[in-house]
Biopython code that builds the backbone (N, CA, C, O; Angstrom):
import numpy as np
from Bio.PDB.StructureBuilder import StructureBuilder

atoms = [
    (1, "UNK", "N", (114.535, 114.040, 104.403)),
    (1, "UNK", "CA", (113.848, 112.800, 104.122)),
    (1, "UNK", "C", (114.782, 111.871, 103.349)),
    (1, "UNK", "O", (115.012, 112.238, 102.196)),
    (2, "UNK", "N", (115.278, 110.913, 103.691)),
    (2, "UNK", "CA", (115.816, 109.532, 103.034)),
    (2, "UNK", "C", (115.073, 109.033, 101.935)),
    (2, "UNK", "O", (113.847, 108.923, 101.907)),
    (3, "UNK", "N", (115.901, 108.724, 100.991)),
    (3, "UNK", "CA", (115.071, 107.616, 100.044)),
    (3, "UNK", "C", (115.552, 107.081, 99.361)),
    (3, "UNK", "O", (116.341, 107.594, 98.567)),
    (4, "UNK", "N", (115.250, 105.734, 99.393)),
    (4, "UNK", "CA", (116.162, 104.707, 98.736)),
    (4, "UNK", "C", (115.010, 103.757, 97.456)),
    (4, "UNK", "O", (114.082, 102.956, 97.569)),
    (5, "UNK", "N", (115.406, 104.115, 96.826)),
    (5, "UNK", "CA", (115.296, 102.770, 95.445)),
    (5, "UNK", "C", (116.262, 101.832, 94.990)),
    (5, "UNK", "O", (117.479, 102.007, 94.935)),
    (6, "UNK", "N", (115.547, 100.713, 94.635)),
    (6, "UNK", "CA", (116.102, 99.564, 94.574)),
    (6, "UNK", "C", (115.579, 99.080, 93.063)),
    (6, "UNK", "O", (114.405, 99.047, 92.695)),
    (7, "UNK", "N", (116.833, 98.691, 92.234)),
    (7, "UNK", "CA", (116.451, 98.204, 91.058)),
    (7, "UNK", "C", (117.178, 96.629, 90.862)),
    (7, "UNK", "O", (118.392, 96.466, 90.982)),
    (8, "UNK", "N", (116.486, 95.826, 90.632)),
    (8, "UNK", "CA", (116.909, 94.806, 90.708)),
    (8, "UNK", "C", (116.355, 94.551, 88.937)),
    (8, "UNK", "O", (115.586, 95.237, 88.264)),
    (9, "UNK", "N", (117.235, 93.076, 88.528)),
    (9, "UNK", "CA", (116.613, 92.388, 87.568)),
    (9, "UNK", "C", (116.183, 91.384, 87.179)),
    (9, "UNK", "O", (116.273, 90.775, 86.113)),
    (10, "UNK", "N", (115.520, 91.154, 88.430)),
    (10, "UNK", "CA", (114.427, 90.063, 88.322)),
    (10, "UNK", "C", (113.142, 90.755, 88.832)),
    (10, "UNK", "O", (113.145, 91.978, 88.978)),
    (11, "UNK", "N", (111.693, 89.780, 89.196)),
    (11, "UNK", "CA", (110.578, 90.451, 88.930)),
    (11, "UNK", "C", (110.291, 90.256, 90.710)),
    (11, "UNK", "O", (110.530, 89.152, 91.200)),
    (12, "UNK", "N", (109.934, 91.040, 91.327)),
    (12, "UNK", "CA", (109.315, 91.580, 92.750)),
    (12, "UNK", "C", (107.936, 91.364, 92.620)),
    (12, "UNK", "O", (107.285, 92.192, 91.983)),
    (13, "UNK", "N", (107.363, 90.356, 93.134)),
    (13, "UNK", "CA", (105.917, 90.286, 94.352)),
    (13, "UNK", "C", (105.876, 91.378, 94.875)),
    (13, "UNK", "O", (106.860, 92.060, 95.162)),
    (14, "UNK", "N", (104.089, 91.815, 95.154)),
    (14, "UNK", "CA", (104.028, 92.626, 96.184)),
    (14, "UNK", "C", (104.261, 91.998, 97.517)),
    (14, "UNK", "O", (104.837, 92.760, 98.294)),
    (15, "UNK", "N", (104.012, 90.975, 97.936)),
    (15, "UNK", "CA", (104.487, 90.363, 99.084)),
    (15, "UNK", "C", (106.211, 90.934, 99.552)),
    (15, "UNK", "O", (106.623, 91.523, 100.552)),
    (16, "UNK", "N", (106.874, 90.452, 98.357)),
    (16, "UNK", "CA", (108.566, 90.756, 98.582)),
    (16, "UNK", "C", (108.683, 92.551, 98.615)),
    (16, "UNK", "O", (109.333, 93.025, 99.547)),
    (17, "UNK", "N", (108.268, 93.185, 97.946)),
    (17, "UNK", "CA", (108.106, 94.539, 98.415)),
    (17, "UNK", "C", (107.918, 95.120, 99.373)),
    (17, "UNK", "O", (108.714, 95.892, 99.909)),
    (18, "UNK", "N", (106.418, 94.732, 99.880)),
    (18, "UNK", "CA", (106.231, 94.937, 101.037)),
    (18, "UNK", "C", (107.285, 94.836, 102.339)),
    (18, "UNK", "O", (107.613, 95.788, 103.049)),
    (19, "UNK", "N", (107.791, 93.268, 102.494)),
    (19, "UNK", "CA", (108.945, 93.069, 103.039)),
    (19, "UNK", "C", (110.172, 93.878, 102.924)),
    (19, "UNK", "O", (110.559, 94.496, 103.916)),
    (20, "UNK", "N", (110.695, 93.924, 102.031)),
    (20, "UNK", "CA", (111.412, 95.016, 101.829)),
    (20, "UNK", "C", (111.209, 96.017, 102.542)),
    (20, "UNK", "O", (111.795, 96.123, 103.620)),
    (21, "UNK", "N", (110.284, 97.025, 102.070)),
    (21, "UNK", "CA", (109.590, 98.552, 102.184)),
    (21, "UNK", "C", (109.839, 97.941, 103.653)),
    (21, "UNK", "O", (111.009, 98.224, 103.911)),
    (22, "UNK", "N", (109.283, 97.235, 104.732)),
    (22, "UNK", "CA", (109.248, 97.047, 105.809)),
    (22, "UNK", "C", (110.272, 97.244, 106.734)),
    (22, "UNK", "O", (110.194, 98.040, 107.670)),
    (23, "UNK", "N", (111.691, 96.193, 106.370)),
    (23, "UNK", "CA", (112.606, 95.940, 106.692)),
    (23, "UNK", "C", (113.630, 97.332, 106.094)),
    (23, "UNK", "O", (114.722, 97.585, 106.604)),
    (24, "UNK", "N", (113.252, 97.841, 105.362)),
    (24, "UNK", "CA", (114.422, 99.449, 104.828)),
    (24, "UNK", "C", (113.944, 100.153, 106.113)),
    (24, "UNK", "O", (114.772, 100.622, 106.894)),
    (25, "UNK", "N", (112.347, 100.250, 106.388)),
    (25, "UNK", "CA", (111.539, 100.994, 107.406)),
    (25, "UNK", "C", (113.170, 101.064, 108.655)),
    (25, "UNK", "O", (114.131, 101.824, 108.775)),
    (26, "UNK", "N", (112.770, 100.021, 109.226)),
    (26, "UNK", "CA", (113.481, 99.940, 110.658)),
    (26, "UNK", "C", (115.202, 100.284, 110.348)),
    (26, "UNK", "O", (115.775, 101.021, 111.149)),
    (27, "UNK", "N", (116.092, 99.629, 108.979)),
    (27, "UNK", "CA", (117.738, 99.606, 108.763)),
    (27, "UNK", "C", (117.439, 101.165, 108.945)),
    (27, "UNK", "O", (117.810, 101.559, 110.051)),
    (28, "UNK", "N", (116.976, 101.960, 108.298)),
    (28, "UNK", "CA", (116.969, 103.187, 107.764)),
    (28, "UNK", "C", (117.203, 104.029, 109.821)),
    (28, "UNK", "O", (117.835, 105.054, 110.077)),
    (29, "UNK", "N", (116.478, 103.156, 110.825)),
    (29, "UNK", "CA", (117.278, 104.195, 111.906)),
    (29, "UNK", "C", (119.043, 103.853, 112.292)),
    (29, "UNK", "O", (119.364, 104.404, 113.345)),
    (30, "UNK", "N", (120.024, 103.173, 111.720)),
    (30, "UNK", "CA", (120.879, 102.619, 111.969)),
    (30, "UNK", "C", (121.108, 104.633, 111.455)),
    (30, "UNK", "O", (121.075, 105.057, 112.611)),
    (31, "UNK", "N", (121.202, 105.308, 111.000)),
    (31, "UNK", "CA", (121.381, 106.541, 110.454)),
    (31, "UNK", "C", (120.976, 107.660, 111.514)),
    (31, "UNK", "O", (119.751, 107.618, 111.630)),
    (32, "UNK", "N", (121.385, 108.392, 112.122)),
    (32, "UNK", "CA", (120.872, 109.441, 113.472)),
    (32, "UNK", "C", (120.073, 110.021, 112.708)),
    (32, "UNK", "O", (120.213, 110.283, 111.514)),
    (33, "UNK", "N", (119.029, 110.276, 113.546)),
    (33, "UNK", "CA", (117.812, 110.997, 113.194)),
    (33, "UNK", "C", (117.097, 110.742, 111.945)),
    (33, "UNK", "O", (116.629, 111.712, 111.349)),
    (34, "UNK", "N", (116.960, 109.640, 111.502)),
    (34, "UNK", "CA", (116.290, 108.953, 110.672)),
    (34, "UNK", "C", (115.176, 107.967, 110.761)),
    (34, "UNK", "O", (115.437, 106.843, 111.188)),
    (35, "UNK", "N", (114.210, 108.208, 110.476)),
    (35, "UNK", "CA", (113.064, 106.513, 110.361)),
    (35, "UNK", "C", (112.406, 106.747, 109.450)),
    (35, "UNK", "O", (112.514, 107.720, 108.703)),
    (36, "UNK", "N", (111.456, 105.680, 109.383)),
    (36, "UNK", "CA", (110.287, 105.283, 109.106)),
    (36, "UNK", "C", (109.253, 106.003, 108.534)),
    (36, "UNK", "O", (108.565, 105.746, 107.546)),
    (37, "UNK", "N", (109.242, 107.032, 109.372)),
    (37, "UNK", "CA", (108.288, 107.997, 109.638)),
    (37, "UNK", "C", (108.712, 109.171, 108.186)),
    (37, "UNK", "O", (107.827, 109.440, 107.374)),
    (38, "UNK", "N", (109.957, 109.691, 108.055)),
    (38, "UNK", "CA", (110.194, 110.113, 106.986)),
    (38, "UNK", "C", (110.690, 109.727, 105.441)),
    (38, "UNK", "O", (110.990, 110.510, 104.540)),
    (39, "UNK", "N", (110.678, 108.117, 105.422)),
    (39, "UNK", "CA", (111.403, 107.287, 104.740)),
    (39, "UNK", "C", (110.734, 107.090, 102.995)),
    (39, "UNK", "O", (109.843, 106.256, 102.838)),
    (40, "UNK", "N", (111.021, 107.556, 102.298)),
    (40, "UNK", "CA", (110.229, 107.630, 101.077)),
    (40, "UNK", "C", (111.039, 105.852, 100.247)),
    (40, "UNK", "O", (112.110, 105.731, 100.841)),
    (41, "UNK", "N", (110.911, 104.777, 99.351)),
    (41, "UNK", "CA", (110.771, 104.330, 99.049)),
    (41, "UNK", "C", (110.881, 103.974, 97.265)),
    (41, "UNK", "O", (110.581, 104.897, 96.509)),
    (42, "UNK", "N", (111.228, 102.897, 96.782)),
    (42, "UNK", "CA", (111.002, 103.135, 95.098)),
    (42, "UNK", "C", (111.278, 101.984, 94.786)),
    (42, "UNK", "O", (112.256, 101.635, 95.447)),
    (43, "UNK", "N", (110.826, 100.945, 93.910)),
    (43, "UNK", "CA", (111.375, 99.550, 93.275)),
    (43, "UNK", "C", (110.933, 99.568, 92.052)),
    (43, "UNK", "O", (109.802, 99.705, 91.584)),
    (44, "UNK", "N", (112.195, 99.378, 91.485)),
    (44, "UNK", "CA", (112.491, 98.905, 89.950)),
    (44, "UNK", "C", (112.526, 97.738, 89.242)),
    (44, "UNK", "O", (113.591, 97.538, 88.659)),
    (45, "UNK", "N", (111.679, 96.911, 89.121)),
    (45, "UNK", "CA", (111.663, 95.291, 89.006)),
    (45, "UNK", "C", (112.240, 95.000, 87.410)),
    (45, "UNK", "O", (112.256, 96.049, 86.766)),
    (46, "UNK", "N", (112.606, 94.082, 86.813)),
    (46, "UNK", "CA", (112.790, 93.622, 85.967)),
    (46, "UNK", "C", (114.118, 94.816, 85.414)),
    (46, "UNK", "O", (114.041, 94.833, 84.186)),
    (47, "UNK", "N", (114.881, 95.459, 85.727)),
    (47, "UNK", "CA", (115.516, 96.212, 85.260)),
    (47, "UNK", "C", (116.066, 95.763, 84.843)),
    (47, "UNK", "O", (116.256, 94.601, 85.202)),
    (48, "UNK", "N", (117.027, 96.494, 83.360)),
    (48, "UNK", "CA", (118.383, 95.790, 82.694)),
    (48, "UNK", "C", (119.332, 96.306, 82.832)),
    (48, "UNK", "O", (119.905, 97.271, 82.326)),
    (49, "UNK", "N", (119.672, 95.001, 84.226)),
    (49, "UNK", "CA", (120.759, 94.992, 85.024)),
    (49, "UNK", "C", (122.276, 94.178, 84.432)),
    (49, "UNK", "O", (122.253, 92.950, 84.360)),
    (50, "UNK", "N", (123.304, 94.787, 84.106)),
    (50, "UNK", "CA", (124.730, 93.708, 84.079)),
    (50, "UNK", "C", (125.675, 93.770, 84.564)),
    (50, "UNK", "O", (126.375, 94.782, 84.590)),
    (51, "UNK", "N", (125.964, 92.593, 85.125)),
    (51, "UNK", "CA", (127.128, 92.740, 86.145)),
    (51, "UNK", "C", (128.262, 92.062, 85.547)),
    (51, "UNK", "O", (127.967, 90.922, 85.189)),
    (52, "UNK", "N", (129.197, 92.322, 85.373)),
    (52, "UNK", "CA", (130.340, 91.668, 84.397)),
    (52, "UNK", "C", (129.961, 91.380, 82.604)),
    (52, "UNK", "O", (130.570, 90.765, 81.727)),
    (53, "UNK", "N", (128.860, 92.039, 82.612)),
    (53, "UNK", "CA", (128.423, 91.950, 81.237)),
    (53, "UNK", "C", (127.500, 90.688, 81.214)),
    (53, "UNK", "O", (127.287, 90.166, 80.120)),
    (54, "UNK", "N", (126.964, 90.184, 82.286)),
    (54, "UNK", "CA", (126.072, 89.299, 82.304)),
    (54, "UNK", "C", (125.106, 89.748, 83.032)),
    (54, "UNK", "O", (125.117, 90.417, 84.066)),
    (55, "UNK", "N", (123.926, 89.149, 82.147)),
    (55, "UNK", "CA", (122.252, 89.840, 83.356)),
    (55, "UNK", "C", (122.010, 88.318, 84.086)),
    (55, "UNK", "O", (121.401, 88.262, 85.154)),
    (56, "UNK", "N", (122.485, 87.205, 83.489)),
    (56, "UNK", "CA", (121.645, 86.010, 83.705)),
    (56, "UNK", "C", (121.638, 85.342, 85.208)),
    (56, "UNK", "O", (121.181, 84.226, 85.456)),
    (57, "UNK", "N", (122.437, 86.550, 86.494)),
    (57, "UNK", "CA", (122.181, 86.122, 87.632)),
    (57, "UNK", "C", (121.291, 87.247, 88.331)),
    (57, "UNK", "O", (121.003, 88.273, 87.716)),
    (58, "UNK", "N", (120.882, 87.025, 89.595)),
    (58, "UNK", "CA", (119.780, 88.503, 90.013)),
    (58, "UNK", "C", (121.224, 89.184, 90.388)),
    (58, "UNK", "O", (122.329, 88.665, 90.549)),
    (59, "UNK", "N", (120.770, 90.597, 90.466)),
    (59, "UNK", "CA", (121.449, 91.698, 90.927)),
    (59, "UNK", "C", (120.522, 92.561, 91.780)),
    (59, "UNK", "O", (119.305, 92.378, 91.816)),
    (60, "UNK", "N", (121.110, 93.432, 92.409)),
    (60, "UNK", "CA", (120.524, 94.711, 92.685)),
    (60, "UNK", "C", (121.202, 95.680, 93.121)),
    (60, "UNK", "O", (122.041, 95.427, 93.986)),
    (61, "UNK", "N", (121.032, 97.134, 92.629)),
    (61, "UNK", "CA", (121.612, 98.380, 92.713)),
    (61, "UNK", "C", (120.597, 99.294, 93.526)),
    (61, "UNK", "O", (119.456, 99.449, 93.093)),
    (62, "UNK", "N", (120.970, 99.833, 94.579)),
    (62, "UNK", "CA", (120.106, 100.259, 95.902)),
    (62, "UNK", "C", (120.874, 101.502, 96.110)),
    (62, "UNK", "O", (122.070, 101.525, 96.398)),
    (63, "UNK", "N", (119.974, 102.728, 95.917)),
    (63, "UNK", "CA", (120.378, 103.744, 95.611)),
    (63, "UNK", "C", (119.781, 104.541, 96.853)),
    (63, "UNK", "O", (118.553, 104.621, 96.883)),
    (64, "UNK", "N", (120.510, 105.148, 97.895)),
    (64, "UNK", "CA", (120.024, 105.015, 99.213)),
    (64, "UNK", "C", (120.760, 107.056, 99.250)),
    (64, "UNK", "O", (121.961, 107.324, 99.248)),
    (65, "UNK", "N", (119.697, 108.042, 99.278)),
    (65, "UNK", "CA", (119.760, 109.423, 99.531)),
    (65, "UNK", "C", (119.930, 109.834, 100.874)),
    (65, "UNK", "O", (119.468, 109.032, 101.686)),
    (66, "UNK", "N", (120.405, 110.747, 101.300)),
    (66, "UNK", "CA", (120.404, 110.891, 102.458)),
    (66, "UNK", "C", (120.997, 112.366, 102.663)),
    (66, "UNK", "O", (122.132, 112.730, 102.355)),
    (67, "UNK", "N", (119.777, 113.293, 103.369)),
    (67, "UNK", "CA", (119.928, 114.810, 103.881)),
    (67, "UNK", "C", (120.798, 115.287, 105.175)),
    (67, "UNK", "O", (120.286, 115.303, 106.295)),
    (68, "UNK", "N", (122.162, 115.678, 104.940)),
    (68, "UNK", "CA", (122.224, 115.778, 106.486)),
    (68, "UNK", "C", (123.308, 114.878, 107.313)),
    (68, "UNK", "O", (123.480, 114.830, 108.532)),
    (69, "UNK", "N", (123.666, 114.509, 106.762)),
    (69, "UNK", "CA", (124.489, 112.789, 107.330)),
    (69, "UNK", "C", (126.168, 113.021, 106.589)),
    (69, "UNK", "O", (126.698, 111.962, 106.251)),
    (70, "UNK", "N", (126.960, 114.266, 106.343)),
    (70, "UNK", "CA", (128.083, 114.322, 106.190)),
    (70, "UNK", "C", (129.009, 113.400, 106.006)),
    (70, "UNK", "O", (129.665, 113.079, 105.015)),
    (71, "UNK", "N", (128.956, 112.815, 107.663)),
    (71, "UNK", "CA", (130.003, 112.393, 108.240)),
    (71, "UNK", "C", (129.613, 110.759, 107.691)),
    (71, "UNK", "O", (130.414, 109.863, 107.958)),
    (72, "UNK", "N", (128.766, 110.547, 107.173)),
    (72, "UNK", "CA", (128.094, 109.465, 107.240)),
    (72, "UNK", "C", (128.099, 108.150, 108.407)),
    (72, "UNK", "O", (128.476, 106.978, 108.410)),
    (73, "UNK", "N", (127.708, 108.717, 108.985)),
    (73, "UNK", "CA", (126.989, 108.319, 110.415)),
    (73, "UNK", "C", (126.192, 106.191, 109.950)),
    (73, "UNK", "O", (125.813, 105.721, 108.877)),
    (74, "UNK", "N", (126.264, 105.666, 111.114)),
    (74, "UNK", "CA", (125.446, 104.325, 110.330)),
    (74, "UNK", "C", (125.415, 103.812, 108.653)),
    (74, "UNK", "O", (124.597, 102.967, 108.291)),
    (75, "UNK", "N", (126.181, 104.290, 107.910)),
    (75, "UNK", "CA", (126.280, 103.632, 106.637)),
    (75, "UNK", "C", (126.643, 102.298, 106.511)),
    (75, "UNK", "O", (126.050, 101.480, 105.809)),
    (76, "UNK", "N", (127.600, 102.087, 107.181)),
    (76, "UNK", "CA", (128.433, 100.751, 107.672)),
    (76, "UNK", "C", (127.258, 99.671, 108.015)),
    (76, "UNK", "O", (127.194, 98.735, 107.218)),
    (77, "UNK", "N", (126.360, 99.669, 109.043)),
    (77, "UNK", "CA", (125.608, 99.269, 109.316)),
    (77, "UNK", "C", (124.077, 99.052, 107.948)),
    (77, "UNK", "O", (123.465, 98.112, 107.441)),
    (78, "UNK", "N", (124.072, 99.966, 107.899)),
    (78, "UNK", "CA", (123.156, 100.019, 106.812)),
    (78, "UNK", "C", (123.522, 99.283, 105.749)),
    (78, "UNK", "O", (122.859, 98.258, 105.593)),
    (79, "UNK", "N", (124.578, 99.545, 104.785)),
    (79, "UNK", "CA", (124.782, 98.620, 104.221)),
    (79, "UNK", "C", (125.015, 97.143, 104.384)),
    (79, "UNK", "O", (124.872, 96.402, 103.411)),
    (80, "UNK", "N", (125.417, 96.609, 105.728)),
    (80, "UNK", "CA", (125.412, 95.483, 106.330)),
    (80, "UNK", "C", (123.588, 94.772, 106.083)),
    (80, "UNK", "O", (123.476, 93.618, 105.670)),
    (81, "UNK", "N", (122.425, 95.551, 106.367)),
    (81, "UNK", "CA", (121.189, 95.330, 106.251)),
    (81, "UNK", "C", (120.480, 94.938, 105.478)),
    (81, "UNK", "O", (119.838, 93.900, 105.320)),
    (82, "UNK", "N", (120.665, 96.191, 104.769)),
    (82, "UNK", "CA", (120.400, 96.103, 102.823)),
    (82, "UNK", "C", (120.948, 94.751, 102.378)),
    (82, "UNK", "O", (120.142, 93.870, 102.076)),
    (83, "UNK", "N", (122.152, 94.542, 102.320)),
    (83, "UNK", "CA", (122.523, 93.473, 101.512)),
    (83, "UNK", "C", (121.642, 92.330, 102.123)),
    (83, "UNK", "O", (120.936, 91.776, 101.281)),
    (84, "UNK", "N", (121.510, 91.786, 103.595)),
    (84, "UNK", "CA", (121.317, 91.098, 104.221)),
    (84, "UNK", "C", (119.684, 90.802, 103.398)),
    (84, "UNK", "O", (119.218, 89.734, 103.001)),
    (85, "UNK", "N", (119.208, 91.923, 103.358)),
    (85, "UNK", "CA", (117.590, 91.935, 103.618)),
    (85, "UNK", "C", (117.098, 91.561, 101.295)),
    (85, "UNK", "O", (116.001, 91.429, 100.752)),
    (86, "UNK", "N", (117.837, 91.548, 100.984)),
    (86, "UNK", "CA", (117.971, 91.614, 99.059)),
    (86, "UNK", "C", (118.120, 89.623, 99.218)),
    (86, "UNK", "O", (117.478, 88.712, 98.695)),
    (87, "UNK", "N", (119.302, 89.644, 100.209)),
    (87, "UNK", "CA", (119.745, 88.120, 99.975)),
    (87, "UNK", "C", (118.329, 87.144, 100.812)),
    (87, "UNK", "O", (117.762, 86.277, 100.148)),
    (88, "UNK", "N", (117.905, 87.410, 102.230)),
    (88, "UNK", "CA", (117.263, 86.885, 102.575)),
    (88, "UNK", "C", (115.693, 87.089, 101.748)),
    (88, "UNK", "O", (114.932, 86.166, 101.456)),
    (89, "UNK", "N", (115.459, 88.629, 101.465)),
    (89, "UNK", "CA", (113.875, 88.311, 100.508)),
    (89, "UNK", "C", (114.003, 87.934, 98.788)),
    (89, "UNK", "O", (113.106, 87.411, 98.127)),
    (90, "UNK", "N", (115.115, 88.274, 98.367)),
    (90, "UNK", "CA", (115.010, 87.816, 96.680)),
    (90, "UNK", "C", (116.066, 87.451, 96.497)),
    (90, "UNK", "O", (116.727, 88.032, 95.636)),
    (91, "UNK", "N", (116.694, 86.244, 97.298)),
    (91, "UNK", "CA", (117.837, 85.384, 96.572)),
    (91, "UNK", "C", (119.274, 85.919, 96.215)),
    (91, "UNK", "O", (120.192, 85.166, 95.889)),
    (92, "UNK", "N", (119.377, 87.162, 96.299)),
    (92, "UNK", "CA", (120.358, 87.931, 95.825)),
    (92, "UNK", "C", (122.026, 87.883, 96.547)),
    (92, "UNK", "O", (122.467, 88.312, 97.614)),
    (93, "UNK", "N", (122.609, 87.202, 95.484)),
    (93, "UNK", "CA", (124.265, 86.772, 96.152)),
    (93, "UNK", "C", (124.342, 88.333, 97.036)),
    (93, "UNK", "O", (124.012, 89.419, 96.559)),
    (94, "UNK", "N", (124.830, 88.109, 98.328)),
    (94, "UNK", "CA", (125.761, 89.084, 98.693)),
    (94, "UNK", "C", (126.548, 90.230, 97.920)),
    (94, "UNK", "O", (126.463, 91.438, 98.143)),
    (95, "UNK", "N", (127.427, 89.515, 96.847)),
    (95, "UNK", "CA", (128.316, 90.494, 96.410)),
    (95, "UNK", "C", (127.593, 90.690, 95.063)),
    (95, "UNK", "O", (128.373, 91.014, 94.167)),
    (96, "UNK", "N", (126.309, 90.578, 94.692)),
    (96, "UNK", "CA", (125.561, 91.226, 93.618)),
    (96, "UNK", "C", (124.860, 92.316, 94.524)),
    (96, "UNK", "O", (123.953, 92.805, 93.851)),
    (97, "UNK", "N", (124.894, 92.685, 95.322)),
    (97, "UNK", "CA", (124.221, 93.913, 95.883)),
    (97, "UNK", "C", (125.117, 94.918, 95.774)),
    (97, "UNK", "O", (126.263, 94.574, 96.064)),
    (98, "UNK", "N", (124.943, 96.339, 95.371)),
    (98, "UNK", "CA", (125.734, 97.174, 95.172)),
    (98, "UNK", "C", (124.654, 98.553, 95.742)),
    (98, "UNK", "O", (123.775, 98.908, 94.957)),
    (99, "UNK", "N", (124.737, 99.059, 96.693)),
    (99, "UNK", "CA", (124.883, 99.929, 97.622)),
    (99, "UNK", "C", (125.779, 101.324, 97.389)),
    (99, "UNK", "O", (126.948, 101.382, 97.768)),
    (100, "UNK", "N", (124.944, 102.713, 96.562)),
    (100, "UNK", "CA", (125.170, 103.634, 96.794)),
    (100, "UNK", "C", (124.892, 105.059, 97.234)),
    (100, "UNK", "O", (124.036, 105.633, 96.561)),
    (101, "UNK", "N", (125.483, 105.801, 98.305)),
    (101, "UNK", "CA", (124.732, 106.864, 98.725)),
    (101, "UNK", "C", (124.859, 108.472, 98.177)),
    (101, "UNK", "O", (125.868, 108.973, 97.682)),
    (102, "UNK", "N", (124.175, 108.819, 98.296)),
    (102, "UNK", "CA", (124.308, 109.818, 97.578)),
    (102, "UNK", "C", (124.140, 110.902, 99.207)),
    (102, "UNK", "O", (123.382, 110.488, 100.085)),
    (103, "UNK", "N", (124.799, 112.033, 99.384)),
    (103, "UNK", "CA", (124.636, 112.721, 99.922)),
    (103, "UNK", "C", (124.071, 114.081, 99.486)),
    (103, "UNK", "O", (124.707, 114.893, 98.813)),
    (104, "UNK", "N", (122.837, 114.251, 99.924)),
    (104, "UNK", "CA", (121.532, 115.214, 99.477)),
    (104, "UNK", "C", (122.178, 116.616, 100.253)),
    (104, "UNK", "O", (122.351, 116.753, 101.465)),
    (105, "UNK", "N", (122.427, 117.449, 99.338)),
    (105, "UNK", "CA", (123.161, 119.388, 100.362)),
    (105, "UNK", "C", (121.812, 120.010, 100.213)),
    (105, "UNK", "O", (121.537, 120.531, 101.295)),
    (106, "UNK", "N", (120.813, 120.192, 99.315)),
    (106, "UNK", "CA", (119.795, 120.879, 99.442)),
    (106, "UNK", "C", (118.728, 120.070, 98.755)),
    (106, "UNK", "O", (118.703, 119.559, 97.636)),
    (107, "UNK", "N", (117.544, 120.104, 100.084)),
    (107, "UNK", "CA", (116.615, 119.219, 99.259)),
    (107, "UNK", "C", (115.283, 120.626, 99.573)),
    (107, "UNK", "O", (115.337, 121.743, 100.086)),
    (108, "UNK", "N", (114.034, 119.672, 98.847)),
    (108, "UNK", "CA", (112.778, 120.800, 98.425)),
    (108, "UNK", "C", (111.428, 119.770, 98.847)),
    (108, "UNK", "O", (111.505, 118.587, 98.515)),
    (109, "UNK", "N", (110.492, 120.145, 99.411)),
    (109, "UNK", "CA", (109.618, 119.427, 100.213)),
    (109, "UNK", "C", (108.472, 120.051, 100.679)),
    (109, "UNK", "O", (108.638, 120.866, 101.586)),
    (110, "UNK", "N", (107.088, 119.814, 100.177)),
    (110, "UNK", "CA", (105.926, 121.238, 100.431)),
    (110, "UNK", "C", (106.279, 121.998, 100.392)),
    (110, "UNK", "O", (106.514, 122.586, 101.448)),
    (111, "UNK", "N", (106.597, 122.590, 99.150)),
    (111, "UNK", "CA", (107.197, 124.137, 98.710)),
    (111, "UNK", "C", (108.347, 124.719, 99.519)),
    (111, "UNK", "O", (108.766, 125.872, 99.415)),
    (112, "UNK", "N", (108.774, 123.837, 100.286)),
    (112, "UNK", "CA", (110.355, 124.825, 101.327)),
    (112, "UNK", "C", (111.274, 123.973, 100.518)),
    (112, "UNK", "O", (111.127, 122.921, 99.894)),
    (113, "UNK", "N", (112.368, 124.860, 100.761)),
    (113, "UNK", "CA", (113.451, 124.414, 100.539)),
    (113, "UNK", "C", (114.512, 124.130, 101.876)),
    (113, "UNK", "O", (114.565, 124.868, 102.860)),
    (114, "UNK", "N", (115.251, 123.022, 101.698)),
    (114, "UNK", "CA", (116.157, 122.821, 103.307)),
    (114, "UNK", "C", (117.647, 122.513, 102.432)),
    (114, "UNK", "O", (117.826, 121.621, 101.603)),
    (115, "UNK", "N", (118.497, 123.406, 102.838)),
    (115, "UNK", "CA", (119.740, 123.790, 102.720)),
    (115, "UNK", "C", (120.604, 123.141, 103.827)),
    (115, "UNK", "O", (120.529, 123.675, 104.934)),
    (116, "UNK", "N", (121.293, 122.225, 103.710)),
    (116, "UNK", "CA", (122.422, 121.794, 104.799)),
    (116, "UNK", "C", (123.286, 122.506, 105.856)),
    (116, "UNK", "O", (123.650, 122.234, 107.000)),
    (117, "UNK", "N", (123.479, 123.623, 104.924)),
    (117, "UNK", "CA", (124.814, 124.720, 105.149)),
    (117, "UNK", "C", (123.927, 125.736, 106.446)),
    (117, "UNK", "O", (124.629, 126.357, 107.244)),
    (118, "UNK", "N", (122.048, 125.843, 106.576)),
    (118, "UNK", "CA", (121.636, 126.109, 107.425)),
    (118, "UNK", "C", (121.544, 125.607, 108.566)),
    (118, "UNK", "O", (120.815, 126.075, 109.441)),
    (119, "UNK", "N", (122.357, 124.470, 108.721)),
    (119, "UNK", "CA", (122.443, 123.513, 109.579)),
    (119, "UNK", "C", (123.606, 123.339, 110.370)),
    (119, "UNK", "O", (123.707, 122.527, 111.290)),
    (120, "UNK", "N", (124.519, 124.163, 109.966)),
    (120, "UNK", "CA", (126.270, 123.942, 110.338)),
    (120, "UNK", "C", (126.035, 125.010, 111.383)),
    (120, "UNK", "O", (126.962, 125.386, 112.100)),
]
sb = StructureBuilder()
sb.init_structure("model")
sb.init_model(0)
sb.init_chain("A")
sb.init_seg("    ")
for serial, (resi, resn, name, xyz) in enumerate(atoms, 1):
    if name == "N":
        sb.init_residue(resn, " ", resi, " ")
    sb.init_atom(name, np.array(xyz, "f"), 0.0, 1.0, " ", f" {name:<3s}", serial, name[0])
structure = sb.get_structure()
């Protein structure tokens, strides 16, 4: 299961959330074997965010998990989205978006556990 949170530091509408949550929905298949369907979600509004030691422009730090994806498959793309989708719903310069993935080796989910290395 994927999941990405987004902390920005300015304040998020549910309207702009929604959008968001929407638009991660669909970027999130740019990734093989990924959607919607398993896509968990998180927003951090008003966070204290600094970028050069200044908060006084928006930012956002988009923290994007991912089970399974080594080689990292569609990241390129994905991050192309994300940024796209921060700038077009909350104003957010391009190069204030900062995009990182974390690659998940064993995750835990209705009491199972899923191991990567069972997967090779």
């Amino acid at each position: 299961m994927p999941f990405i949170i987004s902390r920005v530091n300015i304040p998020i509408t549910k309207s702009q959330e929604t959008e968001l949550k929407k638009r991660m929905g669909k970027a999130i298949e740019y990734v093989p074997g990924k959607s919607e369907n398993y896509l968990m979600t998180g927003f951090e509004d008003n966070y204290h965010l600094y970028l050069r030691g200044d908060d006084s422009e928006p930012v956002a730090y988009v923290e994007v998990s991912i089970f399974g994806n080594e080689d990292h498959i569609g990241y390129d793309r994905l991050t192309v989205e994300i940024t796209r989708m921060f700038h077009d719903i909350l104003k957010i310069a391009s190069d204030h978006v900062y995009v990182r993935y974390v690659d998940i080796g064993v995750w835990g989910v209705a009491g199972m556990t899923y191991d990567r290395r069972q997967y090779d």
